[in-house]
N, C-alpha and C positions, 0 to 999 in steps of 0.2 A: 400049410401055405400061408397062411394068415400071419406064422410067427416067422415066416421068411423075409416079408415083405416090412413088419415091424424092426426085425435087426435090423435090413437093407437101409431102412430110413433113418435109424440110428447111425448104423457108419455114415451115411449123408452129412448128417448133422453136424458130428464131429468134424469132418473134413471144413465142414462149414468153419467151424469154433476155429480149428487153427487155422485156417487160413484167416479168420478177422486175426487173428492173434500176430500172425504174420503179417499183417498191415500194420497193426497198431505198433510195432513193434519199425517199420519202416518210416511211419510217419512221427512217431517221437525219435527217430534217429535224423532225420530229415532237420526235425524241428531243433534238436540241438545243435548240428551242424549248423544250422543258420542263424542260432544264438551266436555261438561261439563266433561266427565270422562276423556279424554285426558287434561286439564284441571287442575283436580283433581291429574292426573299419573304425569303430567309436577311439580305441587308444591310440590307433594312428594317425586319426584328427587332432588329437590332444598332444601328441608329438609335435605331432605339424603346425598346428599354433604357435606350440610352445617355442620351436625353431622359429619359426616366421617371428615371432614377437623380441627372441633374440636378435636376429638379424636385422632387426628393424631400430632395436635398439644401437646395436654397433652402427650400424648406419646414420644416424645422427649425433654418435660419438666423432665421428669419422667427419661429418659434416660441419662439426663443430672445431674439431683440428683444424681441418681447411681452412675456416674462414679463419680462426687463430692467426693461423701460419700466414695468410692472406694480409691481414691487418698488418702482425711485425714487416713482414716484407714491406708491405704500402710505407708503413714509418720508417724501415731503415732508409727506402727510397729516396722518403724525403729529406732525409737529414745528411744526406751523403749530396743530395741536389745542393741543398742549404748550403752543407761546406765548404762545397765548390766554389758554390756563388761568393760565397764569404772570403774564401782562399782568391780568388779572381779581384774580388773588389779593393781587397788588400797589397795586391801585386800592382792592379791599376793606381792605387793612392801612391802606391812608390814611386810611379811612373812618371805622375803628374808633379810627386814634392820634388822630384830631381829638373824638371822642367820650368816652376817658378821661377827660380834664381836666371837661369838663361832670358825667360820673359821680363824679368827687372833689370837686364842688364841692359836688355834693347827699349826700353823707356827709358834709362837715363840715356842711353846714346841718342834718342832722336831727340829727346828735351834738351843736351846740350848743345848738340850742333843743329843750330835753324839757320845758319848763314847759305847763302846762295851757294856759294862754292861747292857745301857738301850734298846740293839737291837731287843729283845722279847717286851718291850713297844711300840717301834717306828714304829713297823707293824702296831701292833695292831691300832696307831695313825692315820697311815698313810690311814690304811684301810679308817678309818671314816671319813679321813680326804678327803679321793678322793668320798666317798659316798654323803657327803654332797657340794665338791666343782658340780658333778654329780645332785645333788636332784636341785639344782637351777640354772642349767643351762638349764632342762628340762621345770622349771616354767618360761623359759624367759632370764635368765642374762645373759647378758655380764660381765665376769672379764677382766677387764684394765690393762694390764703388759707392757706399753709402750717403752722398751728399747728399744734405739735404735733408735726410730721414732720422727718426728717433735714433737716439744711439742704444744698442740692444747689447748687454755685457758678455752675451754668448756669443756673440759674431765679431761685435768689434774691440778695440781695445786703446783706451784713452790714453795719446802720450801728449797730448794738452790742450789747456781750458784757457775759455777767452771767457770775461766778461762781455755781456751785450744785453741790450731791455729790446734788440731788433728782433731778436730771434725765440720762440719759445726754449725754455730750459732745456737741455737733453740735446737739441737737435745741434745736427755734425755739421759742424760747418766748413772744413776743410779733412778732405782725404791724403797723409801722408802718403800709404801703401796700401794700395787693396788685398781685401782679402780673398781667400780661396775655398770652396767648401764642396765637399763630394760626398753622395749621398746623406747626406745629412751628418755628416764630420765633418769639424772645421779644419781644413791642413793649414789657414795661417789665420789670425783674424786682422779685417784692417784696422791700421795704425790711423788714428784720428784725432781734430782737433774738436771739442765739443764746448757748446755755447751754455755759460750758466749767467743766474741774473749777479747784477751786481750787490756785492753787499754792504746793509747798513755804512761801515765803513766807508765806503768806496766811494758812497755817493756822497758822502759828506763833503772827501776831498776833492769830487767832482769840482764841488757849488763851491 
């Protein structure tokens, strides 16, 4: 009886043994499983960085195009605006140099007839004569009537000198033709008489 009871506790035993065997056997299979998937999670972080860090980089590749692209356009903009303006200012200058001569022909018309008779003309002259001096001062011009002022070689243009000790040197003392200027382009400069002092010479013959 005694040695029935000693085997019985022996097979116990054993049943015991493998069954821990069969745990330890579940829990290292468990445990690699959960390596391998941690593992698996850790390389797919490192992907996904690594995409994200891509992506992130064409993205301010991209960002950078844009503004590129952004700028040229900004400049072609401007320069095609510029053109314009430039093509426009050019066509107006024409507009205005074909209109001077018309303007000088109605100043000598009212400078020559002042007699009564022509006084019904000379409104009427005058009229047109202020509508047109009017129409191209609106497109831009300057008319040039210098008396009086320094004479400046850029604007006007000397077709002659008077001695005088009345007037400082330089200064205009009579306006042939006025001149014309548009946008800072001279389309005619005026014709003038300009005051210099006299010289040694001159005054000798004065006295």
């Amino acid at each position: 009886m005694k040695n029935f009871w000693h085997r019985r506790s022996r097979k116990v035993s054993d049943k015991e043994v493998k069954g821990n065997l069969n745990v330890n056997k579940d829990e290292n299979g468990a445990s690699a499983e959960q390596s391998a998937e941690a593992q698996a999670v850790a390389a797919d972080s490192v992907k996904a960085d690594a995409e994200m860090a891509k992506l992130t980089a064409d993205l301010g590749e991209l960002r950078q195009t844009l503004q590129r692209r952004q700028a040229d356009f900004e400049n072609y903009r401007k320069r095609v605006e510029k053109e314009r303006f430039e093509d426009s200012k050019r066509a107006t200058a024409r507009v205005i140099e074909g209109l001077i001569p018309v303007i000088d022909g109605f100043e000598h018309a009212l400078a020559a007839h002042r007699e009564a008779e022509y006084d019904s003309y000379r409104k009427g002259f005058e009229l047109i004569y202020k509508q047109l001096l009017e129409s191209i001062t609106k497109l831009g011009a300057e008319r040039l009537d210098p008396a009086g002022k320094s004479f400046d070689p850029h604007l006007h243009q000397a077709v002659d000198r008077a001695e005088t000790s009345d007037h400082k040197e330089g200064t205009i003392l009579q306006v042939f033709q006025p001149g014309y200027v548009f946008h800072g382009r001279v389309l005619r400069p005026a014709m003038v008489r300009v005051a210099v002092h006299p010289s040694p010479a001159s005054k000798e013959a004065a006295n």
